[in-house]
N, C-alpha and C positions, 0 to 999 in steps of 0.2 A: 657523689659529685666528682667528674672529673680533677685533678690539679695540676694547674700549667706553671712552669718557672718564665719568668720573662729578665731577660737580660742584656743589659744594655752597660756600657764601661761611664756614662755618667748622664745622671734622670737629672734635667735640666728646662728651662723653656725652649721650643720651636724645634725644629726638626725632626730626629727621629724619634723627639722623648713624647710629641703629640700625640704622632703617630701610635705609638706604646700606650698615653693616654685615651685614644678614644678607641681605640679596642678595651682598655681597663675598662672604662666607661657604657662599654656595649654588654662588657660580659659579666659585668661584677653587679649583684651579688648573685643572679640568678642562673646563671652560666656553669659558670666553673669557678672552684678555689682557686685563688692567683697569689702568689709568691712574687716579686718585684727584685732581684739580685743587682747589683749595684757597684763598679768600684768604686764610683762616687754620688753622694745624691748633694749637687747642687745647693747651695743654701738657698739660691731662689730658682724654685722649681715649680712644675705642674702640680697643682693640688692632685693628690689622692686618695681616693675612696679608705675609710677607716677601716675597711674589710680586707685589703690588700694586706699584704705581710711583707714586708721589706725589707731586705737585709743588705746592708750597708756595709764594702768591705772597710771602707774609708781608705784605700789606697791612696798614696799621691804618685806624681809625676814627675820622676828624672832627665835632667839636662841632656847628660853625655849618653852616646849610647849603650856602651859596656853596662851603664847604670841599668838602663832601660831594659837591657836585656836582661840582667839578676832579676831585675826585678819583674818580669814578666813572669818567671818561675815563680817567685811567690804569690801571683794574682792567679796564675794557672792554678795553682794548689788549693791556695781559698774559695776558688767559685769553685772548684769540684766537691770539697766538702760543706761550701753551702748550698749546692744544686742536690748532692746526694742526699742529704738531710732532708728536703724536701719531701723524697721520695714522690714526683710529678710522672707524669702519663706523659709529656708532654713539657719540650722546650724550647722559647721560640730566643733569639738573638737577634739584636739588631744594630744592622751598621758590619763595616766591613773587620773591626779591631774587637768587637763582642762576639762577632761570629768566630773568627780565630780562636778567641781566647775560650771560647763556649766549647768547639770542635778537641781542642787542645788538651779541657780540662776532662773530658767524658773521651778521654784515646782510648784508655783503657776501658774495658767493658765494667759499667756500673751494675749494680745489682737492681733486676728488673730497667734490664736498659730503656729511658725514657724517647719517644718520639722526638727526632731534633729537626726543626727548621727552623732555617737561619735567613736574615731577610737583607738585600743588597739594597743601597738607597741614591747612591751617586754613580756616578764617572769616576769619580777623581783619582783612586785607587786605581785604575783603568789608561789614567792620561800620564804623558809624561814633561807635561810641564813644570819647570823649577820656578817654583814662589815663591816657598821661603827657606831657601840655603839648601846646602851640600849634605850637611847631618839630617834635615827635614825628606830630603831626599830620598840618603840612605834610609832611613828608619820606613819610608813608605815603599819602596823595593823590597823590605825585608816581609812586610806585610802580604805585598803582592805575590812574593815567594810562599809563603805561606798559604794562600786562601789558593793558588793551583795545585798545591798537595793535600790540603787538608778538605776543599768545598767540596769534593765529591762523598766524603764520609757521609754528610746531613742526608736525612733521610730525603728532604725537598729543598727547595733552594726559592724563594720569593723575590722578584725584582720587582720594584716597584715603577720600574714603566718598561717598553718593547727594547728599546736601545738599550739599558742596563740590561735586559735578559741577553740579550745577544754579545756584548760583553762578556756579562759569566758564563754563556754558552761553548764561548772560545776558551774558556780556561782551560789546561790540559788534566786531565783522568775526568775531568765533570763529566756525567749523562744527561746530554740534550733534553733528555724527559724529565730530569727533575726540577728543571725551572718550571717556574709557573710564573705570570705575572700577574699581581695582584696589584691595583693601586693605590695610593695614601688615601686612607676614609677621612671623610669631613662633615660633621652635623651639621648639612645645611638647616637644619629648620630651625635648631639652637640659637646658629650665628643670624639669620637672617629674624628671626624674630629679635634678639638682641641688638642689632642694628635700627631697626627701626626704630625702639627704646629712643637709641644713641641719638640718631640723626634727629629726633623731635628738639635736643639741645642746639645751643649756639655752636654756629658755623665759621663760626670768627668776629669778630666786631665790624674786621672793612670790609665785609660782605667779598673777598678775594676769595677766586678759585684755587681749591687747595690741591695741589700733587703731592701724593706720599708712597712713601716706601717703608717695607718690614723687611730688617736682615740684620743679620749678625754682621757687624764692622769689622768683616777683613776684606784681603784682598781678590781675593777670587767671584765678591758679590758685586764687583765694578759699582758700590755707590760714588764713587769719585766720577766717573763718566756720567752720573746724574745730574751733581753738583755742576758740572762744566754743563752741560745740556741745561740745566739753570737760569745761569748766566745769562745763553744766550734766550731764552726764551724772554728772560726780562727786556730785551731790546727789542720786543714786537707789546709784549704784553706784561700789564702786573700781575702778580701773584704768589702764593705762598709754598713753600716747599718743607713737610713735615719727615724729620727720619726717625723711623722708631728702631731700637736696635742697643746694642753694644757691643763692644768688640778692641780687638787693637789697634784699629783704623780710627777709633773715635778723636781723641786728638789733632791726626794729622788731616781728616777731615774738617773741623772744626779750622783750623788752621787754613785749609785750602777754601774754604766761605769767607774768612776775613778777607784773605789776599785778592781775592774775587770782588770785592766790595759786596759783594750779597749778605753778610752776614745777620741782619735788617729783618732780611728775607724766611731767612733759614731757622726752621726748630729741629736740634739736637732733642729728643726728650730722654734720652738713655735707655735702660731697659725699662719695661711696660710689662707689670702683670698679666693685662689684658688691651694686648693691641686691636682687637676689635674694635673698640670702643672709637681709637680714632679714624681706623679703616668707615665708619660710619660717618664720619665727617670727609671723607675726600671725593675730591672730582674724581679723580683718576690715582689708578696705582699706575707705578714702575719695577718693573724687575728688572735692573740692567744687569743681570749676574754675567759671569763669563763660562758659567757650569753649572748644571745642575741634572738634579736627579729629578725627582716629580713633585717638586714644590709646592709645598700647603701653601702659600701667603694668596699664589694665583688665587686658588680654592675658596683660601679664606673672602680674602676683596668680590669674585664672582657672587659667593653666597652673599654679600651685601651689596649687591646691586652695584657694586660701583667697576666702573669698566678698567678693563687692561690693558697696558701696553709691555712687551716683554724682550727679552732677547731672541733670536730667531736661533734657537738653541738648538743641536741636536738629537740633544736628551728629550726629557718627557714634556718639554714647553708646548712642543708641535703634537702633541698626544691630546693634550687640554685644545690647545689653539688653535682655530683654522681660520687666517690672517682674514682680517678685514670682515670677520662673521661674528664671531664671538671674544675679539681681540684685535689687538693689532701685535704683529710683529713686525721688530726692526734688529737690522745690522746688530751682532755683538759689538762693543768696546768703540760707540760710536755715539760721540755726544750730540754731533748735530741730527744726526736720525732720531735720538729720543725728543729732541729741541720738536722738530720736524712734526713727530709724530702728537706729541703735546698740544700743540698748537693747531694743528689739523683738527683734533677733537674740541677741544676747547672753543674755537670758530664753527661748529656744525653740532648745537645741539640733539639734532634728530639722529647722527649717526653716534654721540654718548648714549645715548636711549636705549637707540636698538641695538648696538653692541651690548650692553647691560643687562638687556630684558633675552640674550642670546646664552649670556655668561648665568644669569639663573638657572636657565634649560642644564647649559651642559652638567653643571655641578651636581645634577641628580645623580648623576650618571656613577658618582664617588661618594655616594650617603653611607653613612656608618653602618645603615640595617644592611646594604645591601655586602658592602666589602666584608663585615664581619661575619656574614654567611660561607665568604668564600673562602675566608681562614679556618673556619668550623668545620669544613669541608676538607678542605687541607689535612686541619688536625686530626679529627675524628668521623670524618666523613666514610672511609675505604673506599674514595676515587682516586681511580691511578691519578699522577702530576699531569 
């Protein structure tokens, strides 16, 4: 049996630790032996499979960046002799600071050098907007510097939607041909058989239509452009607005629903094991992010029937969504166009429906049988990128 290292700098819930999960999930225990490398695992994280092997650097994370950097040599050092140890066929990385450090750790040729793909998941590494400070800054210039010296090493390179490919395409020494774009897999039959579970429970007591969102509470996922699209939607119509998530935004969001007078309105539920459960109770999701890369949440909400509304994002949103078919898109970092778009759906049951019964169709199209075929391929296929 094949054995692959998967490695990621922290196994956590949503993003890219999903993504990690439902390939663990497609390929374990029948697949291939899987090794799971970690600088950190999350105290609350994705379950996984008992068959997995995990190893845990338990690194932590330095303020300054001098810090940052010693100690990047010491994280370099341990995932090489806990990758080596493994002795894998096969190593896949994910996220733009795992793929570094993945590339980093295996410079020098390991014995029986293993297969490396390394998998890009966002923009952000890509954009140069300041959000949080000068040192946050530097430290992602430094990254970027890196991943155009070091991305061409990996044997392939996985973007997870057309726009991140064309990104790392432009990197300099990268070969155009080792991108592939693959996209984030999603059990629709899983979530959509568990949803319907869900949705057979109470919908709320005052029979209100619920809008919600799934994100991690910072600032680049524009839920505060929600909160204010909220608001105003309260001045046509009632209704609930659920946030499932955590982050460093939670507070100062919390904060910005009292001052609103919405607070009434507004469920905080913090983090969520399993945020499906309440994507099964909404009218409508919201993605107001201001970036993204190929977004499970979309995925997630389509595979429960419940329709979309999103930012008109450059990245993978418009890869999922063909406005007014199987979603709506609206303006980024614009409250009343979410207001707008809310309310539009809300007032016109028949076009909730058929955008819903559209967002079913497309999510086949990202089923975990089918994406995890094309990593199989990847890995062990011997088709060129």
């Amino acid at each position: 049996m094949k054995k692959i290292v998967f490695v990621l700098t922290t196994y956590e819930i949503g993003g890219v630790s999903t993504v990690a999960k439902n390939l663990l999930d497609a390929w374990v225990p029948d697949r291939f032996k899987i090794t799971l490398v970690v600088e950190k695992l999350a105290a609350r994280h994705n379950p996984v499979d008992a068959r997995v092997n995990i190893i845990d650097l338990g690194m932590t994370a330095k303020k300054d960046i001098l810090s940052k950097a010693t100690n990047m040599i010491r994280h370099i050092s341990a995932m090489r002799k806990a990758i080596i140890s493994e002795s894998p066929d096969a190593v896949i990385s994910f996220g733009a600071q795992a793929n570094c450090l993945t590339l980093l750790a295996l410079f020098r040729s390991a014995p029986g050098r293993p297969r490396i793909v390394i998998s890009e998941h966002s923009e952000f590494m890509f954009i140069r907007t300041v959000t949080k400070g000068l040192k946050y800054t530097a430290l992602k210039n430094i990254y970027r510097i890196l991943m155009s010296f070091l991305y061409h090493r990996a044997d392939a390179i996985v973007a997870v939607s057309e726009v991140v490919g064309q990104r790392v395409r432009k990197l300099p020494f990268v070969d155009r041909d080792k991108v592939k774009v693959i996209y984030n897999p999603v059990n629709a039959d899983k979530i959509a058989g568990f949803c319907v579970r869900a949705a057979q429970g109470p919908r709320g007591q005052d029979g209100l239509p619920r809008i919600g969102a799934v994100s991690r509470l910072s600032q680049e996922k524009g839920i505060h452009f929600l909160i204010e699209a909220f608001k105003l939607l309260l001045d046509k119509i009632d209704a609930r607005l659920i946030v499932i998530g955590d982050g460093p935004e939670k507070a100062h969001l919390e904060e910005m629903a009292r001052s609103l007078g919405a607070e009434s309105k507004i469920a905080f539920t913090g983090w969520a094991e399993d945020p499906i459960k309440y994507m099964a109770t909404m009218d409508i999701f919201v993605l107001p992010s201001i970036f993204e890369g190929l977004p499970n949440s979309i995925l997630e909400a389509m595979a429960c029937g419940v329709p979309v509304i999103a930012s008109d994002l450059a990245g993978g949103v418009r890869e999922i969504i063909t406005n007014r078919v199987n979603g709506i898109l609206i303006a980024p970092s614009s409250a009343p166009a979410i207001s707008e778009a809310v309310y539009d759906l809300l007032t016109d049951r028949e076009k909730m429906q058929r955008i819903a019964r559209k967002g079913l169709e497309t999510v086949k199209r990202f089923d975990i049988g089918l994406i995890s075929r094309e990593y199989d391929d990847l890995l062990f296929g011997n088709k060129k990128v």
